[in-house]
C-alpha positions in Angstrom: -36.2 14.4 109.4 -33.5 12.0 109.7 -33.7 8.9 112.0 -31.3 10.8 114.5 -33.7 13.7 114.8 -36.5 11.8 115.0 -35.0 10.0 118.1 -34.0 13.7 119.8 -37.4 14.9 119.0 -39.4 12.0 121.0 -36.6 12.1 124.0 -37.3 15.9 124.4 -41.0 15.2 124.6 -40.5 12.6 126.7 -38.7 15.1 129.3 -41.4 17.2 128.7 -44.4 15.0 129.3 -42.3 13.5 132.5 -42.0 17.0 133.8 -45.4 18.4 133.6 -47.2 15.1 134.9 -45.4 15.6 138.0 -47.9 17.6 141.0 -44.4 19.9 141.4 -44.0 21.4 138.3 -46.8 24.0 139.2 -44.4 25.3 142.3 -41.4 24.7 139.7 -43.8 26.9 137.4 -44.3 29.9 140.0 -40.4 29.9 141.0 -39.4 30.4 137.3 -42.5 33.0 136.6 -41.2 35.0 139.4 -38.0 35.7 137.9 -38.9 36.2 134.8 -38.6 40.0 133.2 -41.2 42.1 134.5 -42.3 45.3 132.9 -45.3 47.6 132.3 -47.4 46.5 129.0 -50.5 48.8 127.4 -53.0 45.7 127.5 -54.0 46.7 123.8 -50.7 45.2 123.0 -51.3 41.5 124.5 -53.8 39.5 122.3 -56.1 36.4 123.5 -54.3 33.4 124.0 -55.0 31.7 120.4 -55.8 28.3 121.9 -58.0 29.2 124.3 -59.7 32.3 123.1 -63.1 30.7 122.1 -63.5 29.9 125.7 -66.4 32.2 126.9 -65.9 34.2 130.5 -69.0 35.4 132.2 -69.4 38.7 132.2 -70.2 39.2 136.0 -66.7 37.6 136.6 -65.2 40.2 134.5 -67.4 42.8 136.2 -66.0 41.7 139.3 -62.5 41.4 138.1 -62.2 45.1 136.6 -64.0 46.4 139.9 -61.6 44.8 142.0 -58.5 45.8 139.5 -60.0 49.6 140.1 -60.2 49.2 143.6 -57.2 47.5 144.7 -54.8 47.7 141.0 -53.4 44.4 139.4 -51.3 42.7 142.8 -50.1 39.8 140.2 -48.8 40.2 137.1 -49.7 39.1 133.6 -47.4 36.0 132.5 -47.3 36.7 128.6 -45.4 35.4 126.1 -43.7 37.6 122.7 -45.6 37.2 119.1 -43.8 39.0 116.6 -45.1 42.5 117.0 -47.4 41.9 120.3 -47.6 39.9 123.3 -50.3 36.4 123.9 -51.2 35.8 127.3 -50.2 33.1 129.0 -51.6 33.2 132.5 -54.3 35.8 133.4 -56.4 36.0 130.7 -59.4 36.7 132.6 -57.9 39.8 134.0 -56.7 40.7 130.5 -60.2 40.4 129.3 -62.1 42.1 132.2 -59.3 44.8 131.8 -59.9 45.1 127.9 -63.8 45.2 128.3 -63.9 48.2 131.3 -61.1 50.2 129.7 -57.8 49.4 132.0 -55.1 50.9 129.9 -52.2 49.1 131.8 -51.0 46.2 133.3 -48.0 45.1 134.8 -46.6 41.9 133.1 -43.7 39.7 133.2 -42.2 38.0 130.0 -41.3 34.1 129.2 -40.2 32.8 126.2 -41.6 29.2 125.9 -42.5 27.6 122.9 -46.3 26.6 121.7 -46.0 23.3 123.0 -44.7 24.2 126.1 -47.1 26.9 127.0 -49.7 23.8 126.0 -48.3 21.8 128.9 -48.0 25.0 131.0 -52.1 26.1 130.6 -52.8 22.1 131.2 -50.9 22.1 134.5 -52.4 25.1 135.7 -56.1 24.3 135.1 -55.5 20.5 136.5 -54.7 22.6 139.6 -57.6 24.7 139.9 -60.8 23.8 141.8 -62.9 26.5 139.6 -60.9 26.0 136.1 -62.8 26.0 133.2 -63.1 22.8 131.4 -63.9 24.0 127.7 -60.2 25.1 128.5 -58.8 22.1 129.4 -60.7 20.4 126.3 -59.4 23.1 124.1 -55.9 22.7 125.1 -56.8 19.3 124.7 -57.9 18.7 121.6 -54.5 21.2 120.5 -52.0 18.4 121.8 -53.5 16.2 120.0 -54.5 17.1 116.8 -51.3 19.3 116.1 -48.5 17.2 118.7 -50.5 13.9 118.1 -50.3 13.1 121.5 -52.3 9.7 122.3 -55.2 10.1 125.0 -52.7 7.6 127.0 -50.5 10.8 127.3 -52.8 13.0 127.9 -54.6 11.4 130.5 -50.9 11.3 132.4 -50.6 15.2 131.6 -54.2 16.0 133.3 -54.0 13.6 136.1 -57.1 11.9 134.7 -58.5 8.7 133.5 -58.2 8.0 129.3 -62.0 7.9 129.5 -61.8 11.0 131.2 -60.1 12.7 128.4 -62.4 10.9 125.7 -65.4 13.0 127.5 -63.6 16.1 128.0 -62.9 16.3 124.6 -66.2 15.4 123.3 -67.4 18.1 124.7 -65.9 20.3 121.7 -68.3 18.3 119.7 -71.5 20.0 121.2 -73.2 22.7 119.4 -71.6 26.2 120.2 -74.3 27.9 122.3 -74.2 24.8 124.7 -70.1 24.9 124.6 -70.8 28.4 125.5 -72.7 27.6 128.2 -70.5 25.1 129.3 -68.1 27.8 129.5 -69.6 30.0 131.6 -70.6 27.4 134.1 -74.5 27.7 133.4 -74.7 23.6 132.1 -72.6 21.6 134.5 -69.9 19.6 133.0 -71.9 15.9 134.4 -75.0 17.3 132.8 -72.8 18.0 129.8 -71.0 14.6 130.0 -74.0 12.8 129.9 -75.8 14.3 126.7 -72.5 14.6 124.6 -72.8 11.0 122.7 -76.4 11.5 122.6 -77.6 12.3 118.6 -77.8 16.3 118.2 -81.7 15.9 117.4 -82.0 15.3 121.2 -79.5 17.5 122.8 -81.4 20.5 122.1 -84.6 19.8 123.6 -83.0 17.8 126.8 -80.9 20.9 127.4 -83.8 23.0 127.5 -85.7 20.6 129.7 -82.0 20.7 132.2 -82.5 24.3 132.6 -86.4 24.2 133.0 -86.2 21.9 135.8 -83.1 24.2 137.3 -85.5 27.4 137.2 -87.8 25.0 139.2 -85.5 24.0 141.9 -84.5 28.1 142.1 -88.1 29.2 142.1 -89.2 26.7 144.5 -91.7 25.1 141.9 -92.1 21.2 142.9 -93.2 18.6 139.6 -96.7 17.6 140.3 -97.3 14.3 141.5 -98.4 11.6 139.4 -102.2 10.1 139.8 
């Protein structure tokens, strides 16, 4: 890449990072979505979103999801993007999921074209936005910006409106064993609890994990730790 290109490549990030860091883009995001091509898609035809796709949902939420899709059909539509011969979601995945599991044929679905890294920056604004998003998501999205687009945590931290060490523990997350990202990901291990045993050695994780939830069942059960003599 010549010196020229290399100099239009960093100023078109640049624009990039400087537009998602700003709170607006999300209402920006919604205007643009809205006008976007809309059309009927058979969901068998829009995959996982690639990045993302190891992210486990529980399945009560998807339970919930399809019953209320049955009930009441799909008010908002899919945001997907083309992929060759199919479709990857962009926004909605959830419902895409739920709707895949419980049999929902159809979905109405509008259609942007935005490139990888773009879509990156779109799925980081909209989880910094929500109050119930899931973090292994954010890590995952994450860790894709800046392993492939070697974006510094500096950067990163101005994209998700967080601190660098913020970033350094969101991403180490990713470092846990699977079953406990898994149950990161469903919201059964708390990210603090998570955030506090990721640097630990993996020897230990196990057993304090184990000891988390036993204390949890406790608290639910009513079972108080018996007093010292």
């Amino acid at each position: 890449m010549s010196k020229t290109n290399r100099l239009l490549k960093k100023n078109q990030l640049s624009k990039l990072v400087n537009r998602f860091s700003k709170s607006y883009v999300i209402e920006e995001m919604e205007k643009n979505l809205r006008q976007a091509k809309s059309t009927e898609l058979l969901v068998t035809n829009i995959d996982d979103n690639a990045v993302i796709k190891s992210a486990v949902i529980p399945n009560d939420a998807l339970k919930s999801i399809a019953d209320s899709i049955n009930k009441n059909g799909l008010t908002n539509p899919l945001i997907v993007r083309p992929k060759k011969n199919y479709y990857e979601i962009v926004f909605g995945r959830k419902r895409l999921i739920a709707m895949k599991k419980y049999k929902i044929y159809k979905a109405p679905a509008r259609i942007i074209n935005v490139s990888d890294e773009e879509m990156l920056f779109m799925l980081l604004a909209d989880n910094r936005e929500q109050r119930d998003a899931n973090i292994i998501e954010t890590a995952l999205v994450l860790k894709e910006l800046s392993e492939k687009y070697h974006y510094n945590q500096t950067t990163l931290a101005e994209l998700a409106h967080q601190s660098r060490s913020q970033i350094t523990n969101i991403l180490r997350l990713l470092n846990l064993p699977k079953w406990i990202v898994d149950d990161i990901s469903i919201g059964k291990l708390s990210y603090g609890h998570a955030k506090a045993i990721a640097s630990l050695p993996e020897t230990s994780i196990e057993e304090l994990v184990n000891k988390i939830y036993e204390e949890k069942r406790g608290t639910i059960f009513g079972n108080k730790p018996k007093s010292e003599d």
